[in-house]
C-alpha positions as CSV (number, residue, x, y, z in Angstrom):
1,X,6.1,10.5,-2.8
2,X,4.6,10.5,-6.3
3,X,1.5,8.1,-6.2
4,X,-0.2,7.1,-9.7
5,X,-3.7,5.3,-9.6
6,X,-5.4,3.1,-12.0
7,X,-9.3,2.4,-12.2
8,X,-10.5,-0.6,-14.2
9,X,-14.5,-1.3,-14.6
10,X,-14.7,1.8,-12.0
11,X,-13.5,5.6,-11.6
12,X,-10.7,6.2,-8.6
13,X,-12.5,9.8,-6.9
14,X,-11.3,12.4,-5.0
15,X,-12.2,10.8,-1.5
16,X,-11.0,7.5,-2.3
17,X,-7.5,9.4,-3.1
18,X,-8.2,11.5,-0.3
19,X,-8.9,8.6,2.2
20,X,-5.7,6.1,0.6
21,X,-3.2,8.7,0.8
22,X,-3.9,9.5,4.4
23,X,-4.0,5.9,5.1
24,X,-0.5,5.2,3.5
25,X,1.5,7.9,5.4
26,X,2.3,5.8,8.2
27,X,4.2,3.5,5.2
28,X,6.4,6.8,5.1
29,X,7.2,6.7,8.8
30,X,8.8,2.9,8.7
31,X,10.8,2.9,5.2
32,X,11.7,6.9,3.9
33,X,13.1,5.7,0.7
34,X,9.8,4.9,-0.6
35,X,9.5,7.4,-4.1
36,X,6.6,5.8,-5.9
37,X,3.3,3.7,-5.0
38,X,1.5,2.2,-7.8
39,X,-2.7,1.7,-7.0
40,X,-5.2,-0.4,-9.3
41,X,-8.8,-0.8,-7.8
42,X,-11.2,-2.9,-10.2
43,X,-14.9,-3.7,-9.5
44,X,-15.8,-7.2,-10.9
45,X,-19.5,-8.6,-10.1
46,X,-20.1,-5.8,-7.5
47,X,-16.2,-6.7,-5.7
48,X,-13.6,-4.5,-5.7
49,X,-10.0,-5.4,-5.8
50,X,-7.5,-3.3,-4.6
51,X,-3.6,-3.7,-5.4
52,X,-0.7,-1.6,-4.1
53,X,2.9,-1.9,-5.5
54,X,5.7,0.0,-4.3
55,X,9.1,0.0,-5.5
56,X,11.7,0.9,-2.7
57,X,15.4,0.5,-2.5
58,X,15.5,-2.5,-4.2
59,X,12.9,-3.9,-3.1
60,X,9.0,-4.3,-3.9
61,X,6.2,-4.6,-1.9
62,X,3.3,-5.8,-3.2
63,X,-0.4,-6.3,-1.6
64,X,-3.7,-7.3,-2.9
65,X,-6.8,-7.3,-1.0
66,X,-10.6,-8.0,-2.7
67,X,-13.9,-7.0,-0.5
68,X,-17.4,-5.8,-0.9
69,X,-16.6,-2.0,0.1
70,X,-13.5,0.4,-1.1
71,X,-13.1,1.9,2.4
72,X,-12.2,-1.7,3.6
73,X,-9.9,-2.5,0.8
74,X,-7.4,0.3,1.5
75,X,-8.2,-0.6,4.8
76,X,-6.7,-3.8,4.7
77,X,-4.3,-3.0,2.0
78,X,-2.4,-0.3,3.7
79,X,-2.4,-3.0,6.8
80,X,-0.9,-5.6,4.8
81,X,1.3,-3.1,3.2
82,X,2.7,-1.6,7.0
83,X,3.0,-5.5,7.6
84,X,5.4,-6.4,4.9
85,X,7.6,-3.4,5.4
86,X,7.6,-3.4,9.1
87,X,9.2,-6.7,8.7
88,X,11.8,-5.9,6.0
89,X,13.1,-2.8,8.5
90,X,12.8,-5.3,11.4
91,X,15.6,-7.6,9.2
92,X,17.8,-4.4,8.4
93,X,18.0,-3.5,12.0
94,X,20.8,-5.1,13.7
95,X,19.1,-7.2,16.6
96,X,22.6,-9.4,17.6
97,X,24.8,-6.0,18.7
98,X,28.5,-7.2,19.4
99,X,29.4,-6.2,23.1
């Protein structure tokens, strides 16, 4: 899983990575055909804003989350993100099995 971050008005460091990429394995566990994850955090007037895009089988799932603290943003990010794809496997799964 190749991962590329983007910083605007702010730097991305090594526990941010550190604490995002642990946060986004469980993404892994639901949906394996997940190759790349695209990450932009920006500070604007003391905010940051945190957007995850991930391209995956045709398919791309997209979350955006502003707050006062980084640790919350991929927080709720990664949340929203295990949301969105929990539901797309929960439509690929066959629920109305033929007896």
């Amino acid at each position: 899983m190749n991962i590329t971050y983007t910083a605007r008005n702010c730097d991305f460091t090594e526990e941010m990575k550190e604490y995002f990429e642990k946060k986004i394995k469980k993404v892994k566990f639901y949906f394996n055909q997940i190759l790349n994850i695209n990450v932009i955090l920006s500070n604007e007037r003391g905010n940051f804003n945190l957007e995850v895009k991930i391209p995956a089988n045709h398919d791309t799932f997209f979350a955006e989350v502003t707050s006062s603290t980084w640790k919350e943003c991929i927080d709720l990010v990664s949340d929203k993100i295990e949301t969105e794809i929990k539901k797309k496997k929960d439509k690929l799964t066959d629920h109305h099995k033929s007896h």
